[in-house]
Chimera marker file (.cmm) of the C-alpha trace (Angstrom):
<marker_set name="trace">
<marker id="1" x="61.618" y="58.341" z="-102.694" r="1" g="1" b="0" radius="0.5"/>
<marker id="2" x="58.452" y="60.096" z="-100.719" r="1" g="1" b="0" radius="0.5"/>
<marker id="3" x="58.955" y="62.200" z="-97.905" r="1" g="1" b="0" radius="0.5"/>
<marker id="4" x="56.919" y="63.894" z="-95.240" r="1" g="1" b="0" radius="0.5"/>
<marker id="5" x="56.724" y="65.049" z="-91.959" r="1" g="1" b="0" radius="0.5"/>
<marker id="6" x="57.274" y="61.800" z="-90.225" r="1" g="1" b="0" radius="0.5"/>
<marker id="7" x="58.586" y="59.619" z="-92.591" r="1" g="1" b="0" radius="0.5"/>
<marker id="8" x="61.771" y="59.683" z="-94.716" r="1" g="1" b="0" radius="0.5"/>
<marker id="9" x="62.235" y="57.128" z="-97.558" r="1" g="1" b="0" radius="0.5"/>
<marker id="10" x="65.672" y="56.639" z="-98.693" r="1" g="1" b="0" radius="0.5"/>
<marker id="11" x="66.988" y="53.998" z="-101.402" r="1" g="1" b="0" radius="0.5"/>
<marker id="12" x="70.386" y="52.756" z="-101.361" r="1" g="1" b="0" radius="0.5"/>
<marker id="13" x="71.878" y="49.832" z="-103.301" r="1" g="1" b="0" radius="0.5"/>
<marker id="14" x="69.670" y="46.767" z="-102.253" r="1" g="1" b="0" radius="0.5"/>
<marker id="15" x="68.818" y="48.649" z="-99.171" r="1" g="1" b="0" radius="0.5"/>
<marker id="16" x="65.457" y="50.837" z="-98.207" r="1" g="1" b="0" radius="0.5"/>
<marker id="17" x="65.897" y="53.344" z="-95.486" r="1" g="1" b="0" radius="0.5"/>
<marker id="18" x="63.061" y="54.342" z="-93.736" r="1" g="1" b="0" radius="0.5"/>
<marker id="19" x="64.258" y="57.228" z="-90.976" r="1" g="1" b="0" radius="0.5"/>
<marker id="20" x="61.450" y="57.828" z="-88.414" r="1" g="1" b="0" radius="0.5"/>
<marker id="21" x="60.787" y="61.550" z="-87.999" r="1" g="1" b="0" radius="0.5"/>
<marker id="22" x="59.777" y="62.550" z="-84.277" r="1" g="1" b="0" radius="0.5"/>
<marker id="23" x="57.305" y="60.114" z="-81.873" r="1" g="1" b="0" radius="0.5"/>
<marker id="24" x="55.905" y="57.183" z="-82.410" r="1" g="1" b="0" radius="0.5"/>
<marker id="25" x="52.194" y="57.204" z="-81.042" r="1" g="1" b="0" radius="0.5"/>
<marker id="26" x="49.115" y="54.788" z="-82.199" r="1" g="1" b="0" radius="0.5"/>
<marker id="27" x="48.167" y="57.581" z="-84.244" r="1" g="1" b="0" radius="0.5"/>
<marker id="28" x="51.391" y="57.888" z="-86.344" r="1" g="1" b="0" radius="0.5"/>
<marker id="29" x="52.117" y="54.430" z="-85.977" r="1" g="1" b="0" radius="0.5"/>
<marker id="30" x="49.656" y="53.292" z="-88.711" r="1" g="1" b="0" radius="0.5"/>
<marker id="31" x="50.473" y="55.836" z="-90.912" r="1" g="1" b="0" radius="0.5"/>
<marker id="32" x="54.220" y="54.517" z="-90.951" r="1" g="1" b="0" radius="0.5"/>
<marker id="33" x="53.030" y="51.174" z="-91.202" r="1" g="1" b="0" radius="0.5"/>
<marker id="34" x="50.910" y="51.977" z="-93.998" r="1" g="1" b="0" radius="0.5"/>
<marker id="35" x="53.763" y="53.475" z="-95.816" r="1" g="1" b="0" radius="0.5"/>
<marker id="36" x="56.727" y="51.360" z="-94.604" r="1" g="1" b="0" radius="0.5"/>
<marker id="37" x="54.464" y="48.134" z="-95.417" r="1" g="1" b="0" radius="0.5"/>
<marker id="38" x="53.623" y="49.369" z="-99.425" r="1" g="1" b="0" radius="0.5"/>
<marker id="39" x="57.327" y="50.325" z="-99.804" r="1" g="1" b="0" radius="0.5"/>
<marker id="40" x="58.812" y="46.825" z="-98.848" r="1" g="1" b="0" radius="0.5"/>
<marker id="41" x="56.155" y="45.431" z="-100.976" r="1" g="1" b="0" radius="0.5"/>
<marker id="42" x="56.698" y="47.713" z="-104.024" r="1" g="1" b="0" radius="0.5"/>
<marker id="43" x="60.617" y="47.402" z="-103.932" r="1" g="1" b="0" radius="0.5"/>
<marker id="44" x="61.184" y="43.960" z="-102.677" r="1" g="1" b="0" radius="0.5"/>
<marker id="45" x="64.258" y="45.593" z="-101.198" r="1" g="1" b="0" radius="0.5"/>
<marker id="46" x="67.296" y="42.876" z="-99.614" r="1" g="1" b="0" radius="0.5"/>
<marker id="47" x="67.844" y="44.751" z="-96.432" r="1" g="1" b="0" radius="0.5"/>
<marker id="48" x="65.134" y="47.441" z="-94.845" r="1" g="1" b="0" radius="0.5"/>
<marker id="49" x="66.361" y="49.484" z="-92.367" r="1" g="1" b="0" radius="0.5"/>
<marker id="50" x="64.000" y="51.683" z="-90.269" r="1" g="1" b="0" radius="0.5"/>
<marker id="51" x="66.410" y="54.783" z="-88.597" r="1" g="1" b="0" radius="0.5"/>
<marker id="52" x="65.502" y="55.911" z="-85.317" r="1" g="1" b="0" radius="0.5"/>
<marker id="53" x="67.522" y="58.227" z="-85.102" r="1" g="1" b="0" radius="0.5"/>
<marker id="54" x="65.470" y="61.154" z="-85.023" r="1" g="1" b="0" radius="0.5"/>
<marker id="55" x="62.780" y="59.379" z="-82.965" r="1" g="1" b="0" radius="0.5"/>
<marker id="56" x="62.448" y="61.061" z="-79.029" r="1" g="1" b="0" radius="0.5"/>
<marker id="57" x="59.352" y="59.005" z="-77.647" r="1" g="1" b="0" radius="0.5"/>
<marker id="58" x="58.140" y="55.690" z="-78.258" r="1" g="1" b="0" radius="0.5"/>
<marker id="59" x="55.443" y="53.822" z="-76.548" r="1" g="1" b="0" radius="0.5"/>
<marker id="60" x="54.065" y="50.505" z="-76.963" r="1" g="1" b="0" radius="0.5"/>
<marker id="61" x="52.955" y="51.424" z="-80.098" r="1" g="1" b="0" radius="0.5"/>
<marker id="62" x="56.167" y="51.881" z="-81.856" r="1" g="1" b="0" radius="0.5"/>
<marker id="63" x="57.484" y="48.185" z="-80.595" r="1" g="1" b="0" radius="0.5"/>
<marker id="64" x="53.961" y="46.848" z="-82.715" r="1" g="1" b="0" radius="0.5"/>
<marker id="65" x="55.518" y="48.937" z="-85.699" r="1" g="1" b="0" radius="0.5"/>
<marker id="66" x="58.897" y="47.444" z="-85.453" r="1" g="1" b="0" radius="0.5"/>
<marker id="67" x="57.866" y="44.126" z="-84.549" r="1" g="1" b="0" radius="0.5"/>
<marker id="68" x="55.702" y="43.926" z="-87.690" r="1" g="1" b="0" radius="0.5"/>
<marker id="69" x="57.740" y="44.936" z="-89.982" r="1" g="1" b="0" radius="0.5"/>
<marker id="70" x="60.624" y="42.745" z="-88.663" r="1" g="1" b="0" radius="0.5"/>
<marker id="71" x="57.791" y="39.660" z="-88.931" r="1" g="1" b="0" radius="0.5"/>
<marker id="72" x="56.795" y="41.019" z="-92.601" r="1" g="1" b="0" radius="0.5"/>
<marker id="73" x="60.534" y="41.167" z="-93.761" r="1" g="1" b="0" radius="0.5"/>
<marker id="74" x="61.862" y="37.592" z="-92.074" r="1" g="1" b="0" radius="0.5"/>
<marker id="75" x="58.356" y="36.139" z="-93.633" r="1" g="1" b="0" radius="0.5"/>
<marker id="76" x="59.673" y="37.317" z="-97.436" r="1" g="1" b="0" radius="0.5"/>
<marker id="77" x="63.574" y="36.708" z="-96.841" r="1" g="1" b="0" radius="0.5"/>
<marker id="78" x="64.748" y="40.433" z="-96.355" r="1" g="1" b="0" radius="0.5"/>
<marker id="79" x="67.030" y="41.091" z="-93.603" r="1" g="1" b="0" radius="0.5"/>
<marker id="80" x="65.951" y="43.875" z="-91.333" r="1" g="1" b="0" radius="0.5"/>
<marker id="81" x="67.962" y="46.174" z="-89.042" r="1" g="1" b="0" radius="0.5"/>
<marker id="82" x="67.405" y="49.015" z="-86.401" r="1" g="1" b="0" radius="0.5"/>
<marker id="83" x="69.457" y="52.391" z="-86.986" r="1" g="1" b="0" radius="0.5"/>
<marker id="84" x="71.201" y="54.586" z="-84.168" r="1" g="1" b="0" radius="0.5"/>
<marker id="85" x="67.677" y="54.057" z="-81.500" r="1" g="1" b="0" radius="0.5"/>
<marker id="86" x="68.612" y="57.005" z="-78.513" r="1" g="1" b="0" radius="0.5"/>
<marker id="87" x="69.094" y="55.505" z="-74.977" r="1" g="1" b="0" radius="0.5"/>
<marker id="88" x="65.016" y="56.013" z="-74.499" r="1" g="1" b="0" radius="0.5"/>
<marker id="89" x="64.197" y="54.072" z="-76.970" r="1" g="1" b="0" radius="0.5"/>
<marker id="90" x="67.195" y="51.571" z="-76.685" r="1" g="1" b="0" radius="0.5"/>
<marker id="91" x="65.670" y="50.851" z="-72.707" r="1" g="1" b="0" radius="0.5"/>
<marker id="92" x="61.794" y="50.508" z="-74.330" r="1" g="1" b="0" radius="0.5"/>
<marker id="93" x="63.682" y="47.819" z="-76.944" r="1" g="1" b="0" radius="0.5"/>
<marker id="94" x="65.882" y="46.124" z="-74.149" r="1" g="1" b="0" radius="0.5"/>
<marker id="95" x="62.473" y="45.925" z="-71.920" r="1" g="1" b="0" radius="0.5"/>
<marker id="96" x="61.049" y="44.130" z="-74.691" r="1" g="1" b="0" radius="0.5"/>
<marker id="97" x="63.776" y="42.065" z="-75.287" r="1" g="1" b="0" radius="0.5"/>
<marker id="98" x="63.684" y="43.081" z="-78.351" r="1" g="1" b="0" radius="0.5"/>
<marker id="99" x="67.538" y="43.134" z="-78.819" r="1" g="1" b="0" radius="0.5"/>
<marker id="100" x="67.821" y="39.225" z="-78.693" r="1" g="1" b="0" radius="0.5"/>
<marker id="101" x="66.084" y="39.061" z="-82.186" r="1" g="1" b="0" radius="0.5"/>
<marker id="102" x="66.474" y="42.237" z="-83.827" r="1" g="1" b="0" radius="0.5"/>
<marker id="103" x="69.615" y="43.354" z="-85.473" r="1" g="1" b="0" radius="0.5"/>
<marker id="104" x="70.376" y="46.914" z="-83.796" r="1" g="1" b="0" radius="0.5"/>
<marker id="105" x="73.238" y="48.821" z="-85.047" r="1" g="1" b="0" radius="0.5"/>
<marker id="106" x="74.847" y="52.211" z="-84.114" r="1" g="1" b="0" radius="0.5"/>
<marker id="107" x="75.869" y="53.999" z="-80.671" r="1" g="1" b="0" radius="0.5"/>
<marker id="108" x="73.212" y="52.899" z="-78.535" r="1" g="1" b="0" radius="0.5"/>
<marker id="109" x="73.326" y="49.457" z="-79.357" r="1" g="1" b="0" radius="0.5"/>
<marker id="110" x="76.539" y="48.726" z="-78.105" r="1" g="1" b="0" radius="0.5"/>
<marker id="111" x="75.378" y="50.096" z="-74.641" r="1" g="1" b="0" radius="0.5"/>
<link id1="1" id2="2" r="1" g="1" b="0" radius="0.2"/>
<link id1="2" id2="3" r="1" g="1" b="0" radius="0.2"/>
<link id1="3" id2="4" r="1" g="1" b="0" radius="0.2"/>
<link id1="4" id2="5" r="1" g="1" b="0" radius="0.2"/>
<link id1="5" id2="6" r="1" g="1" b="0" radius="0.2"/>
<link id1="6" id2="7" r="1" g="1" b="0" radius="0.2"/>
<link id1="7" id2="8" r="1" g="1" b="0" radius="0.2"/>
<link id1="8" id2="9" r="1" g="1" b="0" radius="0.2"/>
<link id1="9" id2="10" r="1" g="1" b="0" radius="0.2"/>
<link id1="10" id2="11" r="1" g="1" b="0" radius="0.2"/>
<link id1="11" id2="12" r="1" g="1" b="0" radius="0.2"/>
<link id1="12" id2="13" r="1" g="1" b="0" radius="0.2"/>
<link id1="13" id2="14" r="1" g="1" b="0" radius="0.2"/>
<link id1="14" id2="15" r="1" g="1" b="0" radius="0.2"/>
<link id1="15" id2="16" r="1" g="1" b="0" radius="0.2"/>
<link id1="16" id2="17" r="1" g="1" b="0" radius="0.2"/>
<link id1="17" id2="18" r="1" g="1" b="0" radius="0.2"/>
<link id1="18" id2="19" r="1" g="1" b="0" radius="0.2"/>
<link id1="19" id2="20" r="1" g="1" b="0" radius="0.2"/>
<link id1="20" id2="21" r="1" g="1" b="0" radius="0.2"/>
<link id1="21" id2="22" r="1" g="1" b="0" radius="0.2"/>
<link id1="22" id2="23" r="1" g="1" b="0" radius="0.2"/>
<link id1="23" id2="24" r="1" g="1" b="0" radius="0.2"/>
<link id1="24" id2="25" r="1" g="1" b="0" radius="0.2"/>
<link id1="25" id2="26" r="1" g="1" b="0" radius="0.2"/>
<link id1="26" id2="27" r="1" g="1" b="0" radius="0.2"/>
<link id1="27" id2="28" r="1" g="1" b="0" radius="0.2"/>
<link id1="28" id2="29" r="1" g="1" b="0" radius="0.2"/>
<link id1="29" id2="30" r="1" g="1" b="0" radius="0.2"/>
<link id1="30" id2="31" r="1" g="1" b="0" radius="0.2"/>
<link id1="31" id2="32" r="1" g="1" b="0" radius="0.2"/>
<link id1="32" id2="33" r="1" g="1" b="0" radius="0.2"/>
<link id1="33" id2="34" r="1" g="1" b="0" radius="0.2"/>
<link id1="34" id2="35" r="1" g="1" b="0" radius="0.2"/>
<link id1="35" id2="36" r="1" g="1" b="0" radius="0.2"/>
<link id1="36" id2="37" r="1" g="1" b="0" radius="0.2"/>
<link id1="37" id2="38" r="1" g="1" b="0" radius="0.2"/>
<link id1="38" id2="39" r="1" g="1" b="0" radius="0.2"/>
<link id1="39" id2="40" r="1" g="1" b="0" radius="0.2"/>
<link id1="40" id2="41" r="1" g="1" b="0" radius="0.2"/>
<link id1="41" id2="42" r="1" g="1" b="0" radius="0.2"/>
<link id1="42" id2="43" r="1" g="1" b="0" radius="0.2"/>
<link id1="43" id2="44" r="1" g="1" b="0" radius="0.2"/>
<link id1="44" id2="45" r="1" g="1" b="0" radius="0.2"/>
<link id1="45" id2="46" r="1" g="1" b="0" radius="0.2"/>
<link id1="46" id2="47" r="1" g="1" b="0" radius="0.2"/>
<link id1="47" id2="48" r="1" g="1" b="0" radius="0.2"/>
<link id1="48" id2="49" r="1" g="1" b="0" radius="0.2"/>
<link id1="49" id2="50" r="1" g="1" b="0" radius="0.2"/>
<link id1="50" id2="51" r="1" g="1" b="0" radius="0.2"/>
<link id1="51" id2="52" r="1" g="1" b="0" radius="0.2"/>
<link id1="52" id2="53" r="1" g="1" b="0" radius="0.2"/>
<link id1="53" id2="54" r="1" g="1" b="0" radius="0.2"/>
<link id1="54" id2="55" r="1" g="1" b="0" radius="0.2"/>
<link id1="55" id2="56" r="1" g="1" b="0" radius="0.2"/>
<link id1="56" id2="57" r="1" g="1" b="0" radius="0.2"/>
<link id1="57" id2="58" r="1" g="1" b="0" radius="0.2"/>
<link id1="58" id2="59" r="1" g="1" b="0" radius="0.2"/>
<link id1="59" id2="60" r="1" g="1" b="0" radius="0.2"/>
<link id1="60" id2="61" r="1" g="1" b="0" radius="0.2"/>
<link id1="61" id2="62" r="1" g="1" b="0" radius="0.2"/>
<link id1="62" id2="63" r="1" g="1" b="0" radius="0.2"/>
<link id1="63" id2="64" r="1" g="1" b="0" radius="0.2"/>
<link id1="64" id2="65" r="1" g="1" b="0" radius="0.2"/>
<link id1="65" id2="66" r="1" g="1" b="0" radius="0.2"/>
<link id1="66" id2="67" r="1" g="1" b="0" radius="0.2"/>
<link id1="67" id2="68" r="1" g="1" b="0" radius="0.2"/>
<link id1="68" id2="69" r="1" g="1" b="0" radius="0.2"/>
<link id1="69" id2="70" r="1" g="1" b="0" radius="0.2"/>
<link id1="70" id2="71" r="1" g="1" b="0" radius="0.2"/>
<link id1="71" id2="72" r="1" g="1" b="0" radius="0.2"/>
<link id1="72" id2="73" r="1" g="1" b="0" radius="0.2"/>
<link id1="73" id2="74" r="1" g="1" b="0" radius="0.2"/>
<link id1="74" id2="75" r="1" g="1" b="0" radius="0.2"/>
<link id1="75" id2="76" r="1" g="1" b="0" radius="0.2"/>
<link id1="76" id2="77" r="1" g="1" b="0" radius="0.2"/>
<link id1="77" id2="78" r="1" g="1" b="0" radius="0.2"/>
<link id1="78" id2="79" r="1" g="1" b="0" radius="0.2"/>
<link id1="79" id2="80" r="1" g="1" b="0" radius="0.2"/>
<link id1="80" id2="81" r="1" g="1" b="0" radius="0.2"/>
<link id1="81" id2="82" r="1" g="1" b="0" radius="0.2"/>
<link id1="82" id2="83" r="1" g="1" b="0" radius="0.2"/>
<link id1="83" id2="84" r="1" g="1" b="0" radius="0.2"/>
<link id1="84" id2="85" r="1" g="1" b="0" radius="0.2"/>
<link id1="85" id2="86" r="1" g="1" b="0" radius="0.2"/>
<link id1="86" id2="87" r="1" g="1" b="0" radius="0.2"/>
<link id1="87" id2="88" r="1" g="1" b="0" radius="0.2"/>
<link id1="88" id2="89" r="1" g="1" b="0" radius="0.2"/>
<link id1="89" id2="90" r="1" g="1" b="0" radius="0.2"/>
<link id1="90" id2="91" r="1" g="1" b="0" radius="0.2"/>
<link id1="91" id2="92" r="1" g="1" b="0" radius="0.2"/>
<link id1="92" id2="93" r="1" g="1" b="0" radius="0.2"/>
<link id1="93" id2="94" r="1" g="1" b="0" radius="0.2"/>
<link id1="94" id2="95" r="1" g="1" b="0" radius="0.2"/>
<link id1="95" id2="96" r="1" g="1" b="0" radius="0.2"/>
<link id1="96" id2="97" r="1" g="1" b="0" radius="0.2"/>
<link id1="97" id2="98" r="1" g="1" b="0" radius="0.2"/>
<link id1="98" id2="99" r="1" g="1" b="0" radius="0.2"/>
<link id1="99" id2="100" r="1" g="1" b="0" radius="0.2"/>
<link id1="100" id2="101" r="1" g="1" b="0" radius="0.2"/>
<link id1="101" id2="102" r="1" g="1" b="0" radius="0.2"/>
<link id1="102" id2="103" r="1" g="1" b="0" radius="0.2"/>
<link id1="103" id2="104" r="1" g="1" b="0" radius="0.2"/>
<link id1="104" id2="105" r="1" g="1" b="0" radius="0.2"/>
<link id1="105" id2="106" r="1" g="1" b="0" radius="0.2"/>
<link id1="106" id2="107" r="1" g="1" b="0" radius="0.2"/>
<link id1="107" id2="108" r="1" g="1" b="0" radius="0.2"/>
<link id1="108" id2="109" r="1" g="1" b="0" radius="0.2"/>
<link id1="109" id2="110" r="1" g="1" b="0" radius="0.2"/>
<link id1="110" id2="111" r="1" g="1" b="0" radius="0.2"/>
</marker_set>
């Protein structure tokens, strides 16, 4: 699956992976978008899972990216979940409320 400098694309079973590499800015946000978008369209995947992981800043931006893709997923039947999001990004999601709809799994989530 592609790579590059701030985007990993991992297959697994049913599953696509997509771990978010660094911030999340408007700038980078449409290029993951872009990417994240023709993947889940290409592979028709049963669960896509966007890792973040690796992800230190995230501003308003970043909640459109999720968001979307959650809304693009639920919209074609795929299940969508939020990987190991540090306690920065965690408080940005819990402002949002984000973790009332959104399926958020790993260390962070449980705090």
């Amino acid at each position: 699956m592609p790579t590059n400098d701030f985007l990993k694309i991992e297959k697994k079973g049913d599953a696509v992976i997509f771990t978010v590499l660094g911030d999340i800015d408007h700038h980078r946000a449409k290029k993951i978008k872009q990417l994240i978008d023709s993947e889940i369209f290409i592979c028709q995947p049963n669960t896509v899972c966007i890792n973040l992981g690796e992800v230190d800043f995230m501003d308003s931006s970043g909640l459109g990216l999720i968001l979307g893709r959650y809304r693009i997923s639920t919209e074609l039947g795929i299940a969508f979940k939020l990987i190991e999001p540090n306690p920065r990004v965690m408080k940005i999601l819990k402002l949002a409320g984000c973790e009332k709809i959104l399926d958020i799994v790993g260390k962070e989530a449980a705090n």
